[in-house]
C-alpha positions as a Markdown table, in Angstrom:
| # | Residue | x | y | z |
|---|---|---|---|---|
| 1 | Unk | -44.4 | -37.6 | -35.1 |
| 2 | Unk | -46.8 | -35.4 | -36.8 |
| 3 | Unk | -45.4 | -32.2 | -38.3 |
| 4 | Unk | -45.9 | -28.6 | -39.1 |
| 5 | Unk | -44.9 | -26.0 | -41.1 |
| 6 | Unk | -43.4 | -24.4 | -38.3 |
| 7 | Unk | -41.4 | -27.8 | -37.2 |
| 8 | Unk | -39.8 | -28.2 | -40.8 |
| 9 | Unk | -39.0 | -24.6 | -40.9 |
| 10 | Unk | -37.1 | -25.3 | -37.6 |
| 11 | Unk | -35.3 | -28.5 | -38.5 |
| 12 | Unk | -34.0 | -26.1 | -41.9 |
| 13 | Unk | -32.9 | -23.3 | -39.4 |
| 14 | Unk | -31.2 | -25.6 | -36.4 |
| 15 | Unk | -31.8 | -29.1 | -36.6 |
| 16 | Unk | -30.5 | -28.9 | -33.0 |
| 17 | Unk | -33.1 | -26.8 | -31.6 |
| 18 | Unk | -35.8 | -29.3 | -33.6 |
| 19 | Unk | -34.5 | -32.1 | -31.5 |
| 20 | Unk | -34.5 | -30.1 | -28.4 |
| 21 | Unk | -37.8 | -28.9 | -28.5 |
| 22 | Unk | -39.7 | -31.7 | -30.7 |
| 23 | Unk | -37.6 | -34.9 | -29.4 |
| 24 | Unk | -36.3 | -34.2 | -26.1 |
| 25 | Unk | -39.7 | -32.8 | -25.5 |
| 26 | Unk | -37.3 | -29.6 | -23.5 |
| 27 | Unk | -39.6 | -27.0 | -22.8 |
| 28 | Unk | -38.7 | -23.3 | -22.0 |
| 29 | Unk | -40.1 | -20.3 | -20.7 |
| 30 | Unk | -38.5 | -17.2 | -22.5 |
| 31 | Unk | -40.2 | -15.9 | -25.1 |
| 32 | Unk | -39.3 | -13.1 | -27.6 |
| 33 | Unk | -41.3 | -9.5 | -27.5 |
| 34 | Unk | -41.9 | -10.1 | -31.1 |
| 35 | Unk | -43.3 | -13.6 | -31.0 |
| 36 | Unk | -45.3 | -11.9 | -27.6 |
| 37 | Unk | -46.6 | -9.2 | -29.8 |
| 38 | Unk | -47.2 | -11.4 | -33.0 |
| 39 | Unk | -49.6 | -14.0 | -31.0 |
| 40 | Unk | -51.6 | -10.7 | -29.0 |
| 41 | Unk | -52.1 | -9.4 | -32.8 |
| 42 | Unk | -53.2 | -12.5 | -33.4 |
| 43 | Unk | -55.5 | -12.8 | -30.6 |
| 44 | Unk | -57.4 | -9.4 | -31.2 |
| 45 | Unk | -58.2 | -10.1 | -35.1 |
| 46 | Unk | -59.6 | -13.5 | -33.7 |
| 47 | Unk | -61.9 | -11.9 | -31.9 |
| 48 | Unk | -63.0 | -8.7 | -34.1 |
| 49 | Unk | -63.6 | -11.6 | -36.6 |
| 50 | Unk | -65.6 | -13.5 | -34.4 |
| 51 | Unk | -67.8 | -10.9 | -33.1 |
| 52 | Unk | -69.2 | -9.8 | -36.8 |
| 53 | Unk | -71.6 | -12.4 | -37.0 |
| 54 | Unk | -73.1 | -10.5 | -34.7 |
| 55 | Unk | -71.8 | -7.2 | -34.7 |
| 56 | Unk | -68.7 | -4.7 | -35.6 |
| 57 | Unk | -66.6 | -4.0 | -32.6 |
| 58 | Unk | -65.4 | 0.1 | -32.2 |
| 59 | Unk | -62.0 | 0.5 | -32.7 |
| 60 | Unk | -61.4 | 1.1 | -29.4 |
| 61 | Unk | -62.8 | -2.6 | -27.8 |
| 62 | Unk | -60.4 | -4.1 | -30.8 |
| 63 | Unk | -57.4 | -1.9 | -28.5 |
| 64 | Unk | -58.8 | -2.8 | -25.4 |
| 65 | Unk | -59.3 | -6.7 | -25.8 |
| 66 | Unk | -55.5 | -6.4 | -27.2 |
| 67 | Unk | -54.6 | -4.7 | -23.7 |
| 68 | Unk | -56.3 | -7.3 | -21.8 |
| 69 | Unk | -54.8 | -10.0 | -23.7 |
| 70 | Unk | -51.1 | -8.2 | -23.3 |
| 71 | Unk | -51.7 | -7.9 | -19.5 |
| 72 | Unk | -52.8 | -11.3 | -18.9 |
| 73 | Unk | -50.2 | -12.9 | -20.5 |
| 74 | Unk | -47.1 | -10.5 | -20.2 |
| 75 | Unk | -44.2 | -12.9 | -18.1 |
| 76 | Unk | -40.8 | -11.8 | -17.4 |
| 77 | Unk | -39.5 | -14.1 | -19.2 |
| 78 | Unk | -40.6 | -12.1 | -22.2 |
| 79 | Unk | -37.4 | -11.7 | -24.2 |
| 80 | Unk | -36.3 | -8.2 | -25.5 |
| 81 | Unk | -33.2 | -8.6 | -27.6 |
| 82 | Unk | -33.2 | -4.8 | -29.6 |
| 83 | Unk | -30.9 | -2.6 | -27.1 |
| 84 | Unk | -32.9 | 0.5 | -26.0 |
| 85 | Unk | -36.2 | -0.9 | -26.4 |
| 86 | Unk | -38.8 | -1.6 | -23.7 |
| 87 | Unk | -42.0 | -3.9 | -23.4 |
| 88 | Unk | -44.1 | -0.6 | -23.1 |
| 89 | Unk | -42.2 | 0.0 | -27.3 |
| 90 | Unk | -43.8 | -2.9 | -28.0 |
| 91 | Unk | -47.1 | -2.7 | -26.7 |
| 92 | Unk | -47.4 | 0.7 | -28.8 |
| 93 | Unk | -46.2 | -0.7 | -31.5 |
| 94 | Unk | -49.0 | -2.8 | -31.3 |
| 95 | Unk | -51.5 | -0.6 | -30.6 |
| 96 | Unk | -50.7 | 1.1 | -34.1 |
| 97 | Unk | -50.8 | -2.3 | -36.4 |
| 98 | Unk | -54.2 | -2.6 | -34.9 |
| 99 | Unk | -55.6 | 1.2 | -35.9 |
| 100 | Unk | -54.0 | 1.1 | -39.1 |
| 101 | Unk | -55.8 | -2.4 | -40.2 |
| 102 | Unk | -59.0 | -1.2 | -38.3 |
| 103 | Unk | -59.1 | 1.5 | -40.5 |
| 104 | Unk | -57.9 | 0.1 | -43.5 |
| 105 | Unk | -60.7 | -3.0 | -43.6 |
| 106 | Unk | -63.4 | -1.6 | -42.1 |
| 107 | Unk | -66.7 | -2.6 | -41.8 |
| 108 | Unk | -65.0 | -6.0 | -42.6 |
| 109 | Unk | -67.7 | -6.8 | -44.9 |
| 110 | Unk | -65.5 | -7.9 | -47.8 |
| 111 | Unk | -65.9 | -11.2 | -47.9 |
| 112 | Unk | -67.5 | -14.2 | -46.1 |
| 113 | Unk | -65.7 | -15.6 | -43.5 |
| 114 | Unk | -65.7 | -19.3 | -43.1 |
| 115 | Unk | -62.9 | -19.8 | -40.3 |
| 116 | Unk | -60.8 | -18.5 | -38.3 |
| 117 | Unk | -57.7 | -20.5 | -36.4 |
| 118 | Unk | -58.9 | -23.0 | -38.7 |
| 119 | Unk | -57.4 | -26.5 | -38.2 |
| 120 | Unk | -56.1 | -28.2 | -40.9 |
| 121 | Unk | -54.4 | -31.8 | -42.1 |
| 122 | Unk | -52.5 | -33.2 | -44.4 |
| 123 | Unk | -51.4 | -36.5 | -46.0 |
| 124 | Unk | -48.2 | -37.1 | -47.5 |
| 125 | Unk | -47.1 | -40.5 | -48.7 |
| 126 | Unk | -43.7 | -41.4 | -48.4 |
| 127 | Unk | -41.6 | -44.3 | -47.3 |
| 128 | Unk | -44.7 | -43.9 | -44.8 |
| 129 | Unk | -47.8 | -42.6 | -44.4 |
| 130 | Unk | -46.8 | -38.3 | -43.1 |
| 131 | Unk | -49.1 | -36.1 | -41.5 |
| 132 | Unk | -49.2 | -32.3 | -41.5 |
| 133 | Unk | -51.1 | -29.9 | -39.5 |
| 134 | Unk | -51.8 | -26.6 | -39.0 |
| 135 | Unk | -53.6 | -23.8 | -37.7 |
| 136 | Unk | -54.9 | -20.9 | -40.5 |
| 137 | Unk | -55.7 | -17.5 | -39.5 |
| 138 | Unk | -58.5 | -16.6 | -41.3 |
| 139 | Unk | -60.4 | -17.9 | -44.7 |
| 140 | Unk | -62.8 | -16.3 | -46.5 |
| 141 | Unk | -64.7 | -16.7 | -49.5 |
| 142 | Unk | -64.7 | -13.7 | -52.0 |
| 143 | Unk | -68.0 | -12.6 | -53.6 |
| 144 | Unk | -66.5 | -14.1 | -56.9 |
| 145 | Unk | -66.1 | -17.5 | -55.6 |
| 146 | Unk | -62.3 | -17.7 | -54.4 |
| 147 | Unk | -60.9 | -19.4 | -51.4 |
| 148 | Unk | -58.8 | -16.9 | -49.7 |
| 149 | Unk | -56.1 | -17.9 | -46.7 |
| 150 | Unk | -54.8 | -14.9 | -44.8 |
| 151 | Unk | -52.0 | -14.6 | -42.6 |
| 152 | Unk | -51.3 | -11.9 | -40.1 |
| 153 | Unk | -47.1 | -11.0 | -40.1 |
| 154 | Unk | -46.4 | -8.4 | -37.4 |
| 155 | Unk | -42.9 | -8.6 | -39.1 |
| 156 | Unk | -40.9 | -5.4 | -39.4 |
| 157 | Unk | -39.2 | -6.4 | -43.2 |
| 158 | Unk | -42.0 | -6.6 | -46.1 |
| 159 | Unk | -40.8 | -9.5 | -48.0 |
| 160 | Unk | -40.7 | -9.1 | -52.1 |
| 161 | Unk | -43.0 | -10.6 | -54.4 |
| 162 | Unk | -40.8 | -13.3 | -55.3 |
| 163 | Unk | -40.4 | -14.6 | -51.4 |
| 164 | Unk | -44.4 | -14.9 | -51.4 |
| 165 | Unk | -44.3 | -16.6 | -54.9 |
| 166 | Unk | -42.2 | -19.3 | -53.2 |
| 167 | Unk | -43.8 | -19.1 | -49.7 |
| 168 | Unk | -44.7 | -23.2 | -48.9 |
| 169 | Unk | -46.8 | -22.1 | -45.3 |
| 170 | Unk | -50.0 | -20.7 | -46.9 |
| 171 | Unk | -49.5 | -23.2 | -50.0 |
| 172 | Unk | -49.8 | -26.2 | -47.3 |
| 173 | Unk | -53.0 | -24.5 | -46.3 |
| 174 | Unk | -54.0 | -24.4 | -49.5 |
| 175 | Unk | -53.8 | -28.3 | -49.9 |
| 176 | Unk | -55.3 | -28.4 | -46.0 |
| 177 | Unk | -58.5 | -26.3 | -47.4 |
| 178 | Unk | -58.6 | -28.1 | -50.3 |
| 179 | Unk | -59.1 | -31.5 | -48.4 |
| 180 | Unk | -61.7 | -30.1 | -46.1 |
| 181 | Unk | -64.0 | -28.8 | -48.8 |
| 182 | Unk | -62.8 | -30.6 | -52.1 |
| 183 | Unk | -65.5 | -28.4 | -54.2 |
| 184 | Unk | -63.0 | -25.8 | -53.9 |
| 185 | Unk | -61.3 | -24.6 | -56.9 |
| 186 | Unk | -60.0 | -20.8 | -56.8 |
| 187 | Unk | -57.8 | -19.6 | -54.2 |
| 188 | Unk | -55.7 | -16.7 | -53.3 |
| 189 | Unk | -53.1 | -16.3 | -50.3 |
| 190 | Unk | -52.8 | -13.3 | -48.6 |
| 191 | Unk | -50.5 | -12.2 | -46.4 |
| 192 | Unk | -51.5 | -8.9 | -44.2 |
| 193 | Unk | -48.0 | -7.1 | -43.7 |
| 194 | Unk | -49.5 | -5.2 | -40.5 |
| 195 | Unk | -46.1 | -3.6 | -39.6 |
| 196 | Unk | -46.8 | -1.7 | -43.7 |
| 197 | Unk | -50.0 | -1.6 | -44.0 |
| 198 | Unk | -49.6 | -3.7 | -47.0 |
| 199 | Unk | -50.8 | -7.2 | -47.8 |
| 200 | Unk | -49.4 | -9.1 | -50.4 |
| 201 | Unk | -51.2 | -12.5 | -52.1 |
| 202 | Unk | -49.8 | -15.0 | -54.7 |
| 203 | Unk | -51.3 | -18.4 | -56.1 |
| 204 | Unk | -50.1 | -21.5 | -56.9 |
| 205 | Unk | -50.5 | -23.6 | -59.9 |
| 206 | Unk | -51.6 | -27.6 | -59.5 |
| 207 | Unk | -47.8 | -28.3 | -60.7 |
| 208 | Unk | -46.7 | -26.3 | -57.9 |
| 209 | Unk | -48.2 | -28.3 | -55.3 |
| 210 | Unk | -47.3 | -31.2 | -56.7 |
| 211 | Unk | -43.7 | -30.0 | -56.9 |
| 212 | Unk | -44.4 | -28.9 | -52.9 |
| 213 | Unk | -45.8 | -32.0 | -51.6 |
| 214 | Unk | -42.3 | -33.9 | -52.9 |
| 215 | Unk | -40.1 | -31.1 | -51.1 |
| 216 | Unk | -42.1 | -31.7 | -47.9 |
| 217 | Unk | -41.8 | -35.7 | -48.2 |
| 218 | Unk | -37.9 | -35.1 | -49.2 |
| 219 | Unk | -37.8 | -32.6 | -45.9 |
| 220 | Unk | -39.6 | -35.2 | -43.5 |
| 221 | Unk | -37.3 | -38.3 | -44.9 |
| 222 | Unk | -34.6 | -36.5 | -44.2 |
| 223 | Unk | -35.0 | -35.6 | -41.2 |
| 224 | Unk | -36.3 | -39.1 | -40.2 |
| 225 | Unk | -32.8 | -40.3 | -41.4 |
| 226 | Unk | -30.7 | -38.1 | -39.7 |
| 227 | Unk | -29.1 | -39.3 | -36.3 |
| 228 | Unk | -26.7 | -36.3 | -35.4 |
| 229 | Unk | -28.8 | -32.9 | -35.8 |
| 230 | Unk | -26.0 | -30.5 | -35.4 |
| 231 | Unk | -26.7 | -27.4 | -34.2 |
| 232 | Unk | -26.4 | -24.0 | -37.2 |
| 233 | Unk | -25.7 | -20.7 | -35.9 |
| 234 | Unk | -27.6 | -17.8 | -37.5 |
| 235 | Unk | -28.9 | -14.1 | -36.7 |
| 236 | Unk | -31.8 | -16.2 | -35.6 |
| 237 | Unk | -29.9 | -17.6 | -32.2 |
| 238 | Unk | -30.0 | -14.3 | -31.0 |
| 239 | Unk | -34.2 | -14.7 | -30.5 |
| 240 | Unk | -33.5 | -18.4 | -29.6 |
| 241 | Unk | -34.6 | -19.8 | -25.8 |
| 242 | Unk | -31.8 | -22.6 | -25.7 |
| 243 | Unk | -28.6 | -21.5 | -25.1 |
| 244 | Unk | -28.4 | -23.4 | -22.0 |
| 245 | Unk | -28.9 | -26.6 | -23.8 |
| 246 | Unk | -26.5 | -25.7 | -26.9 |
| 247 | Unk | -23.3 | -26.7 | -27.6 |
| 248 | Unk | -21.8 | -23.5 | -29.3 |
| 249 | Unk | -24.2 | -20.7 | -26.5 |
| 250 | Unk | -24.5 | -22.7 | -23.4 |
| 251 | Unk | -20.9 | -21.4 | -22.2 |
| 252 | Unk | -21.7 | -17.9 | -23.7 |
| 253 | Unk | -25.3 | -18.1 | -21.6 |
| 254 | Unk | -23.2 | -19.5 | -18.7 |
| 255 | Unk | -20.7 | -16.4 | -18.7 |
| 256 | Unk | -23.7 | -13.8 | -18.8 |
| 257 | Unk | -24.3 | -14.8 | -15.3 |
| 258 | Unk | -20.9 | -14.4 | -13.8 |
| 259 | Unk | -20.1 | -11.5 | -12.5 |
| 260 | Unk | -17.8 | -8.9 | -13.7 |
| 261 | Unk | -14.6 | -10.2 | -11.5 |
| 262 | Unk | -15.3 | -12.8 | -12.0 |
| 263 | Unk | -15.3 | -13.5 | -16.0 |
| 264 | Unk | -11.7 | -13.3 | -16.7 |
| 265 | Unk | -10.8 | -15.8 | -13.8 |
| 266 | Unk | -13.4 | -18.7 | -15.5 |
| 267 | Unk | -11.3 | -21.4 | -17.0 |
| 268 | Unk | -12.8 | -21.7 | -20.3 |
| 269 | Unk | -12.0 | -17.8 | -20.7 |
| 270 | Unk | -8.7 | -18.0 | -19.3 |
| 271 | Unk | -7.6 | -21.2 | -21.7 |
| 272 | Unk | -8.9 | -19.2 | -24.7 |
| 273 | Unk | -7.0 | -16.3 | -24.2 |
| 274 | Unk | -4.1 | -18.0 | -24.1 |
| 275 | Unk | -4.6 | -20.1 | -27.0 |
| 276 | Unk | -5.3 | -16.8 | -28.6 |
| 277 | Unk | -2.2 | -15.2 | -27.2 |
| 278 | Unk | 0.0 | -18.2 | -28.4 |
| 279 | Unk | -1.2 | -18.3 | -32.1 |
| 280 | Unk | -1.4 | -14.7 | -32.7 |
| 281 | Unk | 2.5 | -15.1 | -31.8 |
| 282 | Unk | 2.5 | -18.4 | -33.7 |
| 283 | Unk | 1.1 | -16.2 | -37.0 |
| 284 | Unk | 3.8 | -13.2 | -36.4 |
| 285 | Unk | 6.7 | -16.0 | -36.3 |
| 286 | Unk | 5.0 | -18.1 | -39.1 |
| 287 | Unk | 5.1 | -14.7 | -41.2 |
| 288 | Unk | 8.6 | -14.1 | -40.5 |
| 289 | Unk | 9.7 | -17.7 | -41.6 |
| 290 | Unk | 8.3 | -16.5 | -44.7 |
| 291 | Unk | 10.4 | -13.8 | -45.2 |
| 292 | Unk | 13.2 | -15.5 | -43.8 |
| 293 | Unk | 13.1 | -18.4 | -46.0 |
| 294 | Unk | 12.9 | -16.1 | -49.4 |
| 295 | Unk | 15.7 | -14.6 | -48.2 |
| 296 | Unk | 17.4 | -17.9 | -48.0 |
| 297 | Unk | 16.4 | -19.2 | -51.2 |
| 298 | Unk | 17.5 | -15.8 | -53.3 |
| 299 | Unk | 21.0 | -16.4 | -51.2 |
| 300 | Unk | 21.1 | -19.7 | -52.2 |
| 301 | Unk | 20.5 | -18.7 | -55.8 |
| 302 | Unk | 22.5 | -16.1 | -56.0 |
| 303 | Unk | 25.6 | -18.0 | -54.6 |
| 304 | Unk | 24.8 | -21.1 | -56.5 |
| 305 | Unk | 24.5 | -23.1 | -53.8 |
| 306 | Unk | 21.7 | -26.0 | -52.5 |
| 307 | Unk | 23.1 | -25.3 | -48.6 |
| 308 | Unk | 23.3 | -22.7 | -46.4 |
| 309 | Unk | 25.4 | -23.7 | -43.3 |
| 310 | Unk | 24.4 | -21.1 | -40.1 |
| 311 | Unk | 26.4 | -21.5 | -37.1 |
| 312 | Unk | 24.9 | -24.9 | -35.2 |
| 313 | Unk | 22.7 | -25.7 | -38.0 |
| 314 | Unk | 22.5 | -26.0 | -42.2 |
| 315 | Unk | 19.8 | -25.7 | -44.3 |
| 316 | Unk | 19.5 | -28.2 | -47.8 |
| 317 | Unk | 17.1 | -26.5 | -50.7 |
| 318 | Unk | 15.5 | -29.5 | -52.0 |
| 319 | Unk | 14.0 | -28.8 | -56.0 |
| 320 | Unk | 11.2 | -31.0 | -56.9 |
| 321 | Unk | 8.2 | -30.4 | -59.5 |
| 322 | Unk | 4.8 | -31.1 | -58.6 |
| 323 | Unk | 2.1 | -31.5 | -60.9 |
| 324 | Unk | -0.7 | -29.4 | -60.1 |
| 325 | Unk | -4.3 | -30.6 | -60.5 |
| 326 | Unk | -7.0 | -27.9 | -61.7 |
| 327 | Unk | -9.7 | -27.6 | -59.1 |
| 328 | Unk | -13.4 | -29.1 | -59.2 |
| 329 | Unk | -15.3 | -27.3 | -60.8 |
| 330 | Unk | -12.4 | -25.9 | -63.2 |
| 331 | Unk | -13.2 | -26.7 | -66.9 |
| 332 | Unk | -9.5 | -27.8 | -67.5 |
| 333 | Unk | -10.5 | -30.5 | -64.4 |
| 334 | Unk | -13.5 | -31.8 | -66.5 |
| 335 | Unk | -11.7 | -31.9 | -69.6 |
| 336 | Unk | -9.1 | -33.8 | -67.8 |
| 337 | Unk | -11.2 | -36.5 | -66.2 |
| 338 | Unk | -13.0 | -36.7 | -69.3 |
| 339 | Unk | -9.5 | -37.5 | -71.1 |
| 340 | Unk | -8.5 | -40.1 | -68.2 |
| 341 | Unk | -11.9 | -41.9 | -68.7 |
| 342 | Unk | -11.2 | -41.9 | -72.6 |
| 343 | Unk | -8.1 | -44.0 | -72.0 |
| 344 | Unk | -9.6 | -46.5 | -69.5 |
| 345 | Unk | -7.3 | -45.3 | -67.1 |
| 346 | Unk | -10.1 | -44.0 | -64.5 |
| 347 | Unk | -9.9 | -47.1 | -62.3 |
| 348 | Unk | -6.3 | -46.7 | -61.8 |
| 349 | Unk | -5.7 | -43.1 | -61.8 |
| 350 | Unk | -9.0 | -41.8 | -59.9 |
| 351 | Unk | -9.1 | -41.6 | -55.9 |
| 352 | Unk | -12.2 | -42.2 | -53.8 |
| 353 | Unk | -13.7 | -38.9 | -52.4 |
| 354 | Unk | -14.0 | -39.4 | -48.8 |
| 355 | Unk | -16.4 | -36.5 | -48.3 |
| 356 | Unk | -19.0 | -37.9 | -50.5 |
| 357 | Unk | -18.6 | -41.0 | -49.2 |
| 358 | Unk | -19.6 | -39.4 | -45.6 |
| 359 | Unk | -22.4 | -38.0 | -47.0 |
| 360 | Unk | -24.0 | -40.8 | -48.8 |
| 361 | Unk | -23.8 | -43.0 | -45.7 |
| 362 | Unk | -25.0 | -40.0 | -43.1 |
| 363 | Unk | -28.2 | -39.1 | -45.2 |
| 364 | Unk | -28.5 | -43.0 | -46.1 |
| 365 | Unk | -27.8 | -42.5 | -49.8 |
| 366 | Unk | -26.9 | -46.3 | -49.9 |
| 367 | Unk | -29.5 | -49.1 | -50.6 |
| 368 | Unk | -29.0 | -51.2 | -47.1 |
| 369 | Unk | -27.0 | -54.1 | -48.5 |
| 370 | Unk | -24.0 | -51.6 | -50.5 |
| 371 | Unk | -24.4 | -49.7 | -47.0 |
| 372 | Unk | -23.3 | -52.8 | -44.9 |
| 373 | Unk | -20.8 | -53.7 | -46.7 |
| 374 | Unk | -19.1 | -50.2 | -47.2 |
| 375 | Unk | -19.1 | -49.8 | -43.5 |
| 376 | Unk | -17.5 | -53.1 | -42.9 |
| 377 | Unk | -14.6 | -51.1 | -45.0 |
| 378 | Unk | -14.4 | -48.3 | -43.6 |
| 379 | Unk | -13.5 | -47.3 | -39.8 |
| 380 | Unk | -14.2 | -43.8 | -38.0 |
| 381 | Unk | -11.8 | -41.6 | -36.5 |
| 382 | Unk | -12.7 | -38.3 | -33.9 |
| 383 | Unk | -10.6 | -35.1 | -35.4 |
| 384 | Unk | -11.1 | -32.3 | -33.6 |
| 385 | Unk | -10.3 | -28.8 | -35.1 |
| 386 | Unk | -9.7 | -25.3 | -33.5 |
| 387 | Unk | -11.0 | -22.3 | -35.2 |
| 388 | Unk | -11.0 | -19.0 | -33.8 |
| 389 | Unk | -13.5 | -16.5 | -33.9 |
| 390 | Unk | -13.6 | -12.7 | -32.3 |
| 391 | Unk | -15.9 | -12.1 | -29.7 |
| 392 | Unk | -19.3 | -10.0 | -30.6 |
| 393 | Unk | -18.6 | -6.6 | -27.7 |
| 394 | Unk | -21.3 | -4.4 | -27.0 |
| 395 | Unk | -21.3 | -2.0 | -29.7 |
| 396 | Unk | -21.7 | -4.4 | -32.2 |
C-alpha cells in the first residue's frame, strides 16, 4: 500500500474507518458541505493560478467558475451536519473566502509560481522500502530565492502558531519538493486561513525532518502490525460517511430510519431500556446496602458484638487488615519497588502485568522467537463488559 498524509491522519483518528476505506476498498457517497466547499475553493484558486500565465481573471470569472464548479458537482448526498444551515449557507460562504483572498493577493504577482496540485513522492526506509504521496496546492518561488508550499484551509478555527510549528502535512511536502528539485535550499510553508483572512507559515529545521521521517516510519510500522483496528469515537464521527459499516453507529444509523412508532418497539431499544431500568434500581438498592450495612456495623460496635441475628437470617462482622499498595505512579510505589529489588526479593514478590503483556504481543513488541514461546503460555479469554452511556437528544 502506498500512503498519504491524509491516510495516516485517518489511521490516528479511527483505525476502523482506515481499514474500511483503504483495505476493504468500501466506498461511499455522502460527503460533508465542508469537505464539498473545501475542494470547490480549491478548484477556483487552481484555475485563477493557472490562467496568469496568461492573464489575471476579474473577480467576478474567479466567482463564476466557483458557481460552475458547485453546480456541477453538488449531489444529494452532500452532508450537512450544523442544524439550521443550508447548502445555499455554504455556497455564500464561499463566495466570500473567494473576494476576501481576491482582494487580499491581487494582481498575484508576488511570486513565481512553479506548480500547482503538484504531485509529489516520498521514500521512507523501514523494515521495507515506504512510499508517500501527495498532492500540493500551490509552490512558488519568492523573489529572494525561497521555496514556498501553500495550502488553502476553508476551516472555520485558525489554528495557533504552535499547531503550524508541529504541522507534518506541508513538512512532507517539503521533503516531496526537496526530492524533485534537490538545488533547493530555503523554504517556507504557508497556510492560507481563507475562513480569516489570515495565513500563517512556519519552517522546519534539517533535525526536524529527520525527527519526522522516523514518526512517519514508526506510524506506517505500526499500522502494518496491527490486525484488529478498533474503531475510536470522536466529534469527528459526526462528519463520518460509515456508520452503516461501524460497530458503535451502525445501530444508531439503523434507528434514524425507523419511523417514530416504531423506535421504541425495536429490540435493541427495548433491551436497553430495560437494562437501564434494572441497574438504575440496582444503584438505588446498592446505595441503600451502604447505609444499611454502616448501620450494622456501628450496632455491632456499639453492642460489642461480631453478629447481628435478624429474624430468618444473621449477619457475622468479619475484621481482617489488608495491606494497601500505593498506586503506580505514587512516589511511595517507586520507593517501594526500589526497596523490594534491593533485597533480591523482586522475583518472588513482583506479579506479571497482564496489560503490558497484551500490548507487547498486539503491537509485536516481542522479537518472533520470545513471541512464540510466550503465546505457547498464555491462552485468550472473550470478557465482555457493559457500560452505559446517555443518549445525545436533540438539543444537545
Amino acid at each position: 500500500m502506498n500512503y498519504s498524509n491524509s491516510k495516516l491522519s485517518t489511521y490516528e483518528t479511527c483505525p476502523w474507518k482506515f481499514k474500511l476505506a483503504y483495505i476493504d476498498g468500501i466506498k461511499v457517497e455522502e460527503e460533508g458541505i465542508e469537505a464539498f466547499l473545501g475542494s470547490r475553493f480549491h478548484e477556483a484558486m487552481e484555475q485563477l493560478y493557472k490562467e496568469l500565465r496568461f492573464r489575471t481573471m476579474t473577480l467576478d470569472e474567479v466567482k463564476a467558475y466557483y458557481e460552475k464548479k458547485w453546480r456541477e458537482n453538488f449531489h444529494e448526498k452532500v452532508v450537512i451536519v450544523a442544524p439550521g444551515r443550508t447548502a445555499d449557507d455554504y455556497f455564500r460562504l464561499g463566495l466570500k473566502y473567494i473576494e476576501d483572498y481576491y482582494r487580499h493577493y491581487y494582481p498575484f504577482n508576488q511570486n513565481r509560481v512553479l506548480g500547482l496540485e503538484q504531485f509529489i513522492e516520498i521514500e521512507f526506509e523501514g523494515k521495507r522500502r515506504y512510499i508517500l504521496q501527495g498532492y500540493v496546492d500551490r509552490i512558488d518561488l519568492t523573489p529572494e530565492g525561497v521555496f514556498e508550499i501553500h495550502d488553502y484551509k476553508t476551516s472555520s478555527s485558525l489554528p495557533e502558531q504552535a499547531q503550524a510549528d508541529a504541522d507534518r502535512q506541508l513538512a512532507l511536502y517539503q521533503l516531496g519538493v526537496k526530492k524533485k528539485w534537490p538545488w533547493a535550499e530555503k523554504f517556507r510553508l504557508v497556510w492560507h486561513y481563507v475562513a480569516f483572512d489570515l495565513e500563517i507559515s512556519s519552517t522546519r529545521t534539517p533535525e526536524k525532518l529527520e525527527e519526522l521521517k522516523k514518526e512517519i516510519v514508526e506510524l506506517i510500522e505500526k499500522i502494518e502490525a496491527d490486525r484488529e483496528f478498533p474503531p475510536r469515537e470522536s466529534l469527528l464521527c459526526n462528519w463520518c460517511a460509515f456508520w452503516d459499516y461501524c460497530p458503535l453507529k451502525k445501530h444508531e444509523a439503523a434507528l434514524e430510519k425507523l419511523p417514530a412508532n416504531e423506535y421504541l418497539n425495536e429490540e435493541g431499544v427495548a433491551l436497553v431500556n430495560k437494562y437501564i431500568e434494572y441497574l438504575n434500581q440496582k444503584r438505588e438498592a446498592e446505595a441503600e446496602l451502604e447505609k444499611l450495612k454502616e448501620a450494622i456495623i456501628n450496632y455491632a460496635e456499639r453492642n460489642k458484638i461480631s453478629r447481628v441475628m435478624g429474624s430468618e437470617f444473621h449477619l457475622t462482622l468479619s475484621k481482617q487488615e489488608r495491606l494497601k499498595i500505593p498506586n503506580a505512579g505514587d512516589e511511595k510505589r517507586v520507593l517501594l519497588e526500589n526497596l523490594i529489588r534491593q533485597a533480591g526479593l523482586w522475583d518472588r514478590l513482583s506479579s506479571l502485568d497482564r496489560y503490558a503483556l497484551e500490548k507487547a504481543i498486539k503491537f509485536r513488541q516481542l522479537d518472533a522467537q520470545l513471541l512464540e514461546k510466550v503465546l505457547e503460555l498464555v491462552t485468550k479469554e472473550t470478557q465482555i463488559a457493559l457500560f452505559t452511556g446517555k443518549n445525545e437528544g436533540p438539543s444537545d
